[in-house]
N, C-alpha and C positions, 0 to 999 in steps of 0.2 A: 545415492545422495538422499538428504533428509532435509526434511522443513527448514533447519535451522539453519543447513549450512546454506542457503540460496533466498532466504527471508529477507527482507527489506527492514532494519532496523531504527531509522529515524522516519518515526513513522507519524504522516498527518496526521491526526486526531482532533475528533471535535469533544469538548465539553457537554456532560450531560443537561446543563444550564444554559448551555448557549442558544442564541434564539437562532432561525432561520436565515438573516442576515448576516449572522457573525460566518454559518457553514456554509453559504455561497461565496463567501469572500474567501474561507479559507480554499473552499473548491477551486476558484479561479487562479489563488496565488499561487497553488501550489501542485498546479497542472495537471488533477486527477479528478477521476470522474465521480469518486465516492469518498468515505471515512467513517476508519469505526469512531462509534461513542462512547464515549466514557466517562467514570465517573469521576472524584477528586484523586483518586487510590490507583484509577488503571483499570478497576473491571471494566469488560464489552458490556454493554446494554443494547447496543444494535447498530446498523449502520445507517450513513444518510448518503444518500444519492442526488445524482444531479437532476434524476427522474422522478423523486421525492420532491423537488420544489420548482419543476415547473408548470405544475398545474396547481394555479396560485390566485387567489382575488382580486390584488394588487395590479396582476398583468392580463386581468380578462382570461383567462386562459383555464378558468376550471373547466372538469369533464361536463363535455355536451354531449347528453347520453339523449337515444330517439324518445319519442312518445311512448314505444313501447315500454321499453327501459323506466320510464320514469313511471308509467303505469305499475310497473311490477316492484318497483323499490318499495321498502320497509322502511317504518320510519326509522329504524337502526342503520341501515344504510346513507340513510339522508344525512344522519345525524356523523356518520364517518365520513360522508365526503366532505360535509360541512369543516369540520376539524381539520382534514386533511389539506383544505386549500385557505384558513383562515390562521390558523394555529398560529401563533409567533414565537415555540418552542421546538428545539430540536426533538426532544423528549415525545413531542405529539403528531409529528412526521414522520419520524425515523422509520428501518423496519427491524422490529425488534427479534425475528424466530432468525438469529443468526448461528451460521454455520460457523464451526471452529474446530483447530485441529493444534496438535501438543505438535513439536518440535522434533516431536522423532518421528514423526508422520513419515510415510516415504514418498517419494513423486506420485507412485501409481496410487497411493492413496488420496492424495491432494488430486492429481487428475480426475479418479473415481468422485469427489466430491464436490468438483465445479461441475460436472457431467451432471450429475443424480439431482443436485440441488442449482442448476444452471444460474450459476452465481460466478461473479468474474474474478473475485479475489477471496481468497480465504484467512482471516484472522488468525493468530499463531497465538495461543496462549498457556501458560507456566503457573499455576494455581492460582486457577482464575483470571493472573493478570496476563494482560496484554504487553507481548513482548516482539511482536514481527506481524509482516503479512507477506502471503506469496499470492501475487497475483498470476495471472496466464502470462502476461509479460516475463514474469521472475521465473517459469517455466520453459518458455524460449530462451531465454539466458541460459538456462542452465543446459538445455541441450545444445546451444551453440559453444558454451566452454565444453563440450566432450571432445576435443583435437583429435582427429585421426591421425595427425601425424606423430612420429617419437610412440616411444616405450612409455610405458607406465613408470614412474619412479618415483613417486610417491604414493603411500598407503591414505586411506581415507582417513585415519588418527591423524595423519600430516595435513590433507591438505583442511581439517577443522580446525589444526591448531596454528596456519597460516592465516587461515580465515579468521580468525580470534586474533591473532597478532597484528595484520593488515588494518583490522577496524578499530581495533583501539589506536595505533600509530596514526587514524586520521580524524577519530574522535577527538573533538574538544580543542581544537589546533584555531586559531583565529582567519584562517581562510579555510574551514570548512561549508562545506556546501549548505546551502539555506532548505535546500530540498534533496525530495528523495534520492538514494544511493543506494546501491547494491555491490557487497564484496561477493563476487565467487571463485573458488578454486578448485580447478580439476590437475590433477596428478603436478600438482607443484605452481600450473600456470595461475597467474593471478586473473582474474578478467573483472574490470571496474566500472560500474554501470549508472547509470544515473542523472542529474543535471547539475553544472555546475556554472559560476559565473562569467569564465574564459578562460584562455591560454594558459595563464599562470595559473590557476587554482588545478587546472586538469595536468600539470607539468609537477607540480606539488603531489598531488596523488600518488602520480606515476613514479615519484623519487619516495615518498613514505613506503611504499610496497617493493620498491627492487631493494631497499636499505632492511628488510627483514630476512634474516638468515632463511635459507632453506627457499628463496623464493628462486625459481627458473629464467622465469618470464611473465611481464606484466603486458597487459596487453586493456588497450585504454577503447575505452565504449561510451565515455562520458561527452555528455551534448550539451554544448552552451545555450546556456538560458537566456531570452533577452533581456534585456536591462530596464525593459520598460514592467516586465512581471516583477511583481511583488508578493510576499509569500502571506498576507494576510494578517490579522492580529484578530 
């Protein structure tokens, strides 16, 4: 399997404009802990985290470092934390040395570089732009689509062009899910990951991917979201 095929396509993102408040709302609405940056166009410029803005002015909560600590700071130091918890730009929080990886990445290479660079999700990007991310989540997914049961009867050509078929048929549909989604397929099974509003939207799913030729078995992962989240603006 490759980046692509287990990638997360509708994906968060925050504005490289956006201040501070705009990315904790999207954070909240949209039930994830982080999001890459970016610009008008789609390049990554870095990520923000939920750990990026809670050490903040606003909430008392900047770093309380000892006497020593503060003995031995620089005024370059001072001058980054200062930014770091007053800033009211994404751009001046964020963390910009972001790791990234093309789409033909393989698992072992995506695992090799949450490991190395102990980062919990890795941005997918296609000249330059950002087009997926595989978190460790989307890595358990995808070892839980390996079925041990049944034969293999699909080639990996197939199950990419199921996986391309599957998420265009639920792309753009007017009960599509407001938040993240993940298509995977292994040797024909569909497995559909993600949150969505209820019953029907998850029943919807499940009829867009068994109505694609060549599909086995759909097999439904998707967890209702409640109604009281909002996906932010």
């Amino acid at each position: 399997m490759r980046a692509s095929e287990i990638m997360t396509t509708n994906i968060v993102s925050v504005n490289l404009k956006d201040t501070v408040f705009d990315a904790a709302e999207m954070l909240l609405g949209a039930r994830v802990s982080a999001a890459p940056v970016v610009d008008d166009e789609g390049h990554v410029h870095g990520i923000v985290s939920e750990a990026d803005l809670i050490h903040r002015a606003e909430l008392a909560t900047g770093s309380r470092k000892s006497w020593l600590g503060r003995l031995l700071e620089t005024n370059a130091d001072a001058a980054r934390e200062f930014v770091a918890t007053h800033a009211r730009k994404v751009a001046d929080v964020m963390t910009r040395n972001v790791v990234t990886a093309s789409g033909d990445a393989t698992l072992g290479d995506l695992v090799a570089l949450i490991e190395k660079h102990k980062v919990k999700r890795i941005p997918i990007v296609r000249d330059g732009l950002l087009v997926g991310i595989v978190s460790r989540a989307n890595l358990l997914e995808a070892l839980l689509s390996r079925e041990p049961d049944g034969a293999a009867t699909a080639s990996p050509t197939d199950d990419k062009a199921l996986r391309d078929a599957v998420s265009k048929a639920v792309e753009g549909q007017p009960w599509s899910s407001r938040w993240p989604t993940t298509v995977v397929v292994s040797d024909g099974v569909v497995h559909l990951w993600g949150f969505v509003e209820g019953d029907a939207v998850r029943q919807a799913y499940r009829v867009a991917a068994e109505n694609i030729p060549g599909v086995r078995r759909v097999k439904i992962h998707l967890r209702t979201m409640p109604a009281s989240v909002g996906m932010g603006t």
